[in-house]
C-alpha positions in Angstrom: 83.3 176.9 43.0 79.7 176.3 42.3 78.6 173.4 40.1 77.5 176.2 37.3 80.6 177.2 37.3 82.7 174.3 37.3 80.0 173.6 34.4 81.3 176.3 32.0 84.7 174.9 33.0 84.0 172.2 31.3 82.7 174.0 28.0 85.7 175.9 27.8 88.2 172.7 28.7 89.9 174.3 31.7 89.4 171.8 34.6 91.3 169.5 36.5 91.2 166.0 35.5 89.2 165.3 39.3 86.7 168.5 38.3 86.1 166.9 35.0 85.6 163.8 36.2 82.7 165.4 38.6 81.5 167.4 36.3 80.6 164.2 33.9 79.7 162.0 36.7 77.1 164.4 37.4 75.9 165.2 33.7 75.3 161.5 33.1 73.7 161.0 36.7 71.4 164.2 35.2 70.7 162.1 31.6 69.8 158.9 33.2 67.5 160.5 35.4 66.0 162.1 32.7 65.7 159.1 30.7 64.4 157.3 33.2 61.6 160.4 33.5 60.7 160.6 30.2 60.2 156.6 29.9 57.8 156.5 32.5 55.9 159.0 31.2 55.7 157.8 27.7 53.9 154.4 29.0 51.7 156.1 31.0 50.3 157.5 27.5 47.9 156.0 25.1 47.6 157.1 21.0 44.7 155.3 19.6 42.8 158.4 18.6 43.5 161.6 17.4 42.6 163.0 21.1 45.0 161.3 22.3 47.3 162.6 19.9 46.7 166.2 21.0 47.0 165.1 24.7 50.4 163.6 23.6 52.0 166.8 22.4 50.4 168.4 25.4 52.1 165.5 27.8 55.3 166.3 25.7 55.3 170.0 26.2 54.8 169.0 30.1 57.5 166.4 29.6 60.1 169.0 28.7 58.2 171.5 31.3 58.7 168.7 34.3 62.8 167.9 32.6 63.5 171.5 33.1 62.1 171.4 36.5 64.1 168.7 37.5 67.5 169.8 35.8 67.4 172.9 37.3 66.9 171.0 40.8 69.1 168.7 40.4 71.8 170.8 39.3 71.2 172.9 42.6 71.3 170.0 45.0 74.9 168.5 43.0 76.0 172.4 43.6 75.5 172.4 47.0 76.7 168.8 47.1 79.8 169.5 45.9 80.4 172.7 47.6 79.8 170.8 50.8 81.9 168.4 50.1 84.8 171.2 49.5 84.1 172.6 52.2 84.0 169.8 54.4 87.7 168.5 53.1 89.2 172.0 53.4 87.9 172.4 57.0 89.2 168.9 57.9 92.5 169.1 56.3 93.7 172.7 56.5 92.0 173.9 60.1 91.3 170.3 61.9 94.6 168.3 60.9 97.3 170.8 61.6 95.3 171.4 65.3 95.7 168.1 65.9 99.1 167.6 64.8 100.4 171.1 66.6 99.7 168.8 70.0 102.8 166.5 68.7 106.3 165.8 67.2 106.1 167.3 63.5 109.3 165.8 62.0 108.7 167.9 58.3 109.1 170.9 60.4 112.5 172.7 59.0 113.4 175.4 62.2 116.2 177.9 61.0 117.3 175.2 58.2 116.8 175.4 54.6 116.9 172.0 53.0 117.0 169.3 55.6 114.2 168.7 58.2 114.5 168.7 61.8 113.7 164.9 61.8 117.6 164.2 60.6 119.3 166.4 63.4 117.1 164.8 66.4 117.6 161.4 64.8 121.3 162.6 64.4 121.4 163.6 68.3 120.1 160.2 69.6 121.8 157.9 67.8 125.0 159.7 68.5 124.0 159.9 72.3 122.4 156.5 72.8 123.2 154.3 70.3 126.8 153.4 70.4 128.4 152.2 67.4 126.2 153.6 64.9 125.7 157.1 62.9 123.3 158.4 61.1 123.9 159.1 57.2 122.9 162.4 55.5 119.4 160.1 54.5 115.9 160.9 56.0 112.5 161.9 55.4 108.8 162.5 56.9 106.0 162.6 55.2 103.1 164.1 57.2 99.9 161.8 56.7 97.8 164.3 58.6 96.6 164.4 62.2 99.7 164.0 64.1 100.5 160.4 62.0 104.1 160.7 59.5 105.6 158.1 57.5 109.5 158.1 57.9 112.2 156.9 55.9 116.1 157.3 57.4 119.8 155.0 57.1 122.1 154.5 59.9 125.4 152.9 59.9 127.5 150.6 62.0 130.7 153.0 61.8 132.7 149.1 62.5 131.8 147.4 59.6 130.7 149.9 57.6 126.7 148.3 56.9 123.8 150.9 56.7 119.9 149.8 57.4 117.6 151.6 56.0 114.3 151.9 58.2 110.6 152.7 56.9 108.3 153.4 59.7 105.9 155.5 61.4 104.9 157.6 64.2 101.5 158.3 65.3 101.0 161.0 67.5 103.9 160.8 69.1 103.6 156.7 69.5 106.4 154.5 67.9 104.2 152.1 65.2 106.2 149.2 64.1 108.4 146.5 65.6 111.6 147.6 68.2 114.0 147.2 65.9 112.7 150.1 64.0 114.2 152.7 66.2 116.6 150.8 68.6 119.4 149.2 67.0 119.8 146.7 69.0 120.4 146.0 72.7 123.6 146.9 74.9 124.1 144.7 77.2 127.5 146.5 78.2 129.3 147.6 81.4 127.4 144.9 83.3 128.7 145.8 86.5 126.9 148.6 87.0 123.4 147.0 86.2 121.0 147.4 89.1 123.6 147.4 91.6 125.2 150.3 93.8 128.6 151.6 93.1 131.6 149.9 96.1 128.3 147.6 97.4 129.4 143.6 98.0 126.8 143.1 95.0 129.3 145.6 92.8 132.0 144.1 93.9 131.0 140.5 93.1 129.8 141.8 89.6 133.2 143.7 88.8 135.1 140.5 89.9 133.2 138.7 87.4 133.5 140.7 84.9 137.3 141.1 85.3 137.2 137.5 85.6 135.0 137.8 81.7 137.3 140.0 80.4 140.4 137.8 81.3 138.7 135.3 79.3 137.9 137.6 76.6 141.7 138.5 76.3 142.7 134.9 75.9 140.5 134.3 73.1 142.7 137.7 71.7 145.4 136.3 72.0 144.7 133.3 69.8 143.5 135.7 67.0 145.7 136.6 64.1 147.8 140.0 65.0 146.0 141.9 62.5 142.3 141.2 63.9 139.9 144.0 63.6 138.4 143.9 66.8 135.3 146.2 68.3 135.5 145.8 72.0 134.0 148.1 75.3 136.0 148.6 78.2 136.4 149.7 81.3 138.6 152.4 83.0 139.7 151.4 86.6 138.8 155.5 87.4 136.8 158.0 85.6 138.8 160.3 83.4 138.2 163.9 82.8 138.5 164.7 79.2 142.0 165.7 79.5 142.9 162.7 80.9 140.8 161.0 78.2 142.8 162.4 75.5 146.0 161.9 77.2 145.2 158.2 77.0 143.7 158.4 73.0 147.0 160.1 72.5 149.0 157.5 74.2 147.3 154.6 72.2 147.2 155.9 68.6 146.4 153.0 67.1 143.6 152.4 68.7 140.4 153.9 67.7 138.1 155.2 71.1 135.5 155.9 69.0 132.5 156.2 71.4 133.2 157.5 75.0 131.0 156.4 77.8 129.8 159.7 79.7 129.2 159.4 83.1 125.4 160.8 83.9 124.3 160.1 87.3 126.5 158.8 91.2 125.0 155.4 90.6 125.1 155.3 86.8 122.7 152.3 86.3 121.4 151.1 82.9 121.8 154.4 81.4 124.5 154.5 78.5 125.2 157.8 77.0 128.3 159.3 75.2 129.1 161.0 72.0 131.8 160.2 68.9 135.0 161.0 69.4 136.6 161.9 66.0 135.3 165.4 64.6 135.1 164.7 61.2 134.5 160.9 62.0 130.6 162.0 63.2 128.4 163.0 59.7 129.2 166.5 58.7 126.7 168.7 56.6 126.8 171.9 55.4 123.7 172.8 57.3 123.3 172.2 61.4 121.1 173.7 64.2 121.2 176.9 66.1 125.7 177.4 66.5 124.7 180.0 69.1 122.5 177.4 71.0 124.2 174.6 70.5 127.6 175.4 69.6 129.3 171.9 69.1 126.6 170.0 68.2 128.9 169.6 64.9 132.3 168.9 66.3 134.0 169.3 63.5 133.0 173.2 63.8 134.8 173.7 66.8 137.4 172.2 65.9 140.1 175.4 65.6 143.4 174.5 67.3 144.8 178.2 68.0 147.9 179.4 68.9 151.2 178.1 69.1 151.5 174.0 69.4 151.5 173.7 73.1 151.0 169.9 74.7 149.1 171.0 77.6 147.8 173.7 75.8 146.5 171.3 72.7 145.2 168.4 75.5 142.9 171.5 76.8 141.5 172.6 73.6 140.7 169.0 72.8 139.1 168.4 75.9 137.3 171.7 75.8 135.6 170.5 72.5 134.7 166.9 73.6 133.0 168.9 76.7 131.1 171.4 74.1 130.4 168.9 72.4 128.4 166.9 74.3 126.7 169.3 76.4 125.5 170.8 73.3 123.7 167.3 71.9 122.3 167.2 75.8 121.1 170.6 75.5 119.6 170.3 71.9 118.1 166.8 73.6 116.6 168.8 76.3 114.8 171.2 73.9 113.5 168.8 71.9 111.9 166.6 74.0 108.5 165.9 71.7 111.3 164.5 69.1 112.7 162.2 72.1 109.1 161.3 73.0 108.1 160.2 69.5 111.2 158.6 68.4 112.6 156.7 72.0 110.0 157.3 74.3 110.5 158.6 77.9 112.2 155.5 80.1 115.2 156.7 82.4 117.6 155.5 79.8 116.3 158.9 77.5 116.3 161.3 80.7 118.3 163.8 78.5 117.1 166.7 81.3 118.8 164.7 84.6 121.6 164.0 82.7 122.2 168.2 81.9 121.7 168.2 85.3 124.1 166.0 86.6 126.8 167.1 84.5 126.5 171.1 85.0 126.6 170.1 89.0 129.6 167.8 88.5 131.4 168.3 84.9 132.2 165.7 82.6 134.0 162.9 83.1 134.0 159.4 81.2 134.2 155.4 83.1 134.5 153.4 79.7 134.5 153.4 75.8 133.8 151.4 73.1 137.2 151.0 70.7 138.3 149.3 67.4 142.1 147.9 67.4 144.0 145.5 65.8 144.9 142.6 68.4 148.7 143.4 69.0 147.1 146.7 70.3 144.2 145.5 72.1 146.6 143.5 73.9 149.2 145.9 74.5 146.3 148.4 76.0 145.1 145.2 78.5 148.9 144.3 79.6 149.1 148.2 80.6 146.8 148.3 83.2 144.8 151.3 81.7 141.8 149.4 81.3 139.8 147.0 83.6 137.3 145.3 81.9 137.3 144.1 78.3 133.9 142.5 76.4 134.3 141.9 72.8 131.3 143.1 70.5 132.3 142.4 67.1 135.4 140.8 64.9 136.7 141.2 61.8 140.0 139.5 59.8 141.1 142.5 59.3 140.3 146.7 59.3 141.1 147.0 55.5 137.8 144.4 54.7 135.5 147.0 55.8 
């Protein structure tokens, strides 16, 4: 829009408060400069004689000739000024900004959904992968700041006490900005005997014993506690289960709570902790989720159709066949998305989603641990039976119904 135009705007009331505000910036710029002219040319005139009177009208008429000279100029120059300037924003924000930012995670991006953003289904991915203990509420929001940079807003909560944290914080092409805690939780230092160490070495073995040697200690302290102690706790299976055997055992303890299963992902498993919820409706349910086709279980509770008659074996298969969809389908969604993984946990071994889809289409699924929520009595009957190993407490309340 040219600066005559945005002119008879003006006249006719119809701008924006910011092209108003121009508009009047400019006009008074164009009065004091023609204030300014016409002072200058006044003391450069002298009246003490009747020619000088005639040269004064003739000095006015070329006062209002020289006005009009440079009102007309002006106005042209402020035209092209602010037509420049247009341009110049437009060009940066609509062609050189989304350039930019097509290079890296865009977290405002909505693929195949109507009303959430893709930001709250990676976020809803990880956490449930990699951050035991904690889900993601139905909370979260990016707001693009241009060139690649987002501000984001989203709540998480510890599914054992029942807490949420909020978390404001940003991403910047693809870098984390802001302190650790802003996207890790908090650090696991869990299932030590496998740290750095290989699997049936003397160096395992001397870890394992001490961690048996932990958990006996751990059990003691149990024991002390009030029978109804809430308690949080990982442990250890002496083998790894395949999900039917995993159920069998959830179905064996029913009081117990195996909320977060420990999934095996490499021979030497290492630092890396990965896993997935257990309960189908106990992970966050929305009406929307990604691609069913794709990702089929990425929402358990989806796949969760018993059919058929009630069969034991027959309902221990189903159940295992949905913790296996399930899982390989946040893997797989993992895997596709790796500029969200980039941007939101970086790429250290313990977020190799890709080896991990790997290992487990070569070798199936199968789980060495868990982390669990029991009352003591429970706790302790589960230790006395042999089916666990290890035992680390993370967390302890007086009782489930304080939550």
């Amino acid at each position: 829009m040219t600066f005559r135009e945005l002119l008879e705007g003006y006249k006719a009331g119809t701008l924006t408060d910011d092209e108003r505000y121009l508009v009047e910036q400019e006009l008074e710029k164009s009065e004091a400069i023609n204030d300014y002219l016409a002072e200058e040319i006044e003391k450069s005139i002298g009246y003490e004689t009747e020619l000088d009177c005639v040269a004064a009208n003739d000095n006015v008429k070329l006062e209002k000739s020289i006005r009009r000279t440079v009102n007309r100029r002006l106005a042209t120059i402020v035209a092209i000024s602010v037509a420049f300037v247009f341009v110049i924003n437009f060009f940066i924000q609509n062609i050189v900004s989304p350039i930019v930012a097509s290079k890296y995670y865009d977290p405002t991006k909505k693929t195949g959904l109507k009303y959430s953003e893709d930001l709250l289904f990676d976020l809803r991915a990880i956490t449930e992968v990699s951050m035991p203990g904690y889900e993601m509420t139905i909370f979260s929001n990016a707001e693009n700041l241009g060139f690649g940079k987002y501000n984001l807003t989203f709540t998480r909560k510890n599914i054992f006490t029942k807490e949420k944290v909020t978390v404001n914080t940003q991403i910047n092409k693809n870098m984390r900005v802001g302190s650790y805690e802003d996207f890790f939780i908090r650090d696991y230092f869990v299932f030590r005997e496998f740290w750095d160490v290989k699997e049936g070495s003397d160096e395992y073995k001397t870890a394992l014993d001490w961690q048996k040697s932990f958990s006996n200690t751990e059990i003691e302290h149990v024991r002390e506690l009030p029978s109804t102690t809430y308690i949080s706790a990982w442990v250890r299976f002496p083998n790894d289960l395949s999900m039917k055997e995993l159920y069998k055992v959830i179905e064996t303890y029913k009081n117990i709570n195996f909320n977060w299963v420990a999934i095996r992902t490499a021979k030497e498993q290492g630092q890396q902790l990965m896993g997935f919820l257990t309960d189908p409706s106990g992970s966050m349910v929305t009406s929307e989720t990604v691609d069913e086709e794709k990702y089929p279980g990425f929402q358990m509770f989806n796949i969760f159709h018993l059919t058929g008659e009630y069969d034991y074996n027959s309902f221990i298969g189903q159940m295992a066949n949905m913790y296996e969809t399930h899982f390989t389908s946040l893997i797989k969604y993992l895997v596709d998305h790796k500029r969200a993984v980039s941007a939101l946990v970086g790429n250290s071994k313990n977020y190799d989603y890709k080896s991990v889809l790997d290992y487990i289409n070569q070798n199936g699924i199968s789980t060495y641990g868990a982390l669990i929520y029991g009352e003591a009595d429970d706790m302790l009957e589960l230790y006395d039976s042999g089916t666990i190993m290890t035992f680390d407490i993370d967390n302890v309340l007086a009782s489930k119904y304080i939550q």
